[in-house]
N, C-alpha and C positions, 0 to 999 in steps of 0.2 A: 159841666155835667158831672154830675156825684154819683155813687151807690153801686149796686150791686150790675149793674149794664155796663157799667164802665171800668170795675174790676175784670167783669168777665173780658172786655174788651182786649185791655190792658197783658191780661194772663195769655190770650189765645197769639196773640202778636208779639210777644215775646218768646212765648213758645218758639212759635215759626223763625224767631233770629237766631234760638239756642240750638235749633237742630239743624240748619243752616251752617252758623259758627263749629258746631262739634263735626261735622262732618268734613268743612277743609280743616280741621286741626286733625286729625283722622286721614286724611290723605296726605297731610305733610307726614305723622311719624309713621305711614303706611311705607312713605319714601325713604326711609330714615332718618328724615330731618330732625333738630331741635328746635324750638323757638321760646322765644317769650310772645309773654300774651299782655294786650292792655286791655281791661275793658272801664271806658268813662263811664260813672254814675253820676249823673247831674253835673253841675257842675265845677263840683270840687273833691272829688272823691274818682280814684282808680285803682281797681282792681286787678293785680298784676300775678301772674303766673308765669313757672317755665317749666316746661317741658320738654323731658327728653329725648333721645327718639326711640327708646322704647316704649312710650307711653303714657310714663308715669310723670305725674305733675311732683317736682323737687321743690318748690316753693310758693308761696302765695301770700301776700299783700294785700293789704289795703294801704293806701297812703294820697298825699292833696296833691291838687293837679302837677300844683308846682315843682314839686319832687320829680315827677314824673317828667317832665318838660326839662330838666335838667338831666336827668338819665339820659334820655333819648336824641337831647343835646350832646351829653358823652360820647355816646355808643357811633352817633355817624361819624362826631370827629376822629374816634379810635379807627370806622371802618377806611375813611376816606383816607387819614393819613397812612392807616395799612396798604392802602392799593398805590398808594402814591410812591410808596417805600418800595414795595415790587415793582413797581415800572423802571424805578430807577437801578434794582438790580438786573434787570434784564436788557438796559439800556448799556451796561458796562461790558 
C-alpha cells in the first residue's frame, strides 16, 4: 500500500512513539539522570544521542549497526567489569 493514506498512516504512528519516547527521556533528566539514546532506523542505520541531565542533547550520530553493537558491547563489558571490581573491594 502506497500514497498519501499510508504516509498519513506512517506520520500519525510515529508521532505516537516520538511523544512516548520524549516523555521517559524527560523523566529520566527530570531525575537527573544522563543517558545515551539509540534509536534503529531500518536496518542499518542508528541514531545515537547523549544527554545530559540537565537536558541538553551533547552529541548526536548517525552511524551503521555495527558500530553501534560494538559500542554497546563496550559499555556492558566496562559496566560489568566495574561492578565486579566493587564487589571485590568490599569483599576485602
Amino acid at each position: 500500500m502506497t500514497g498519501k493514506k499510508s504516509v498519513d498512516k506512517v506520520s500519525k504512528g510515529l508521532n505516537s512513539l516520538i511523544d512516548e519516547f520524549s516523555s521517559a527521556v524527560k523523566e529520566m533528566v527530570n531525575a537527573g539522570e544522563a543517558t545515551v539514546v539509540h534509536l534503529a532506523v531500518g536496518s542499518s542505520r542508528v541514531i545515537k544521542a547523549a544527554i545530559d541531565a540537565t537536558g541538553e542533547v551533547t552529541k548526536i550520530t548517525v552511524e551503521t549497526a555495527g558500530n553501534v553493537v560494538g559500542t554497546v558491547a563496550d559499555g556492558v563489558k566496562n559496566v560489568v567489569s566495574h561492578v565486579g571490581h566493587k564487589k571485590e573491594e568490599e569483599n576485602e
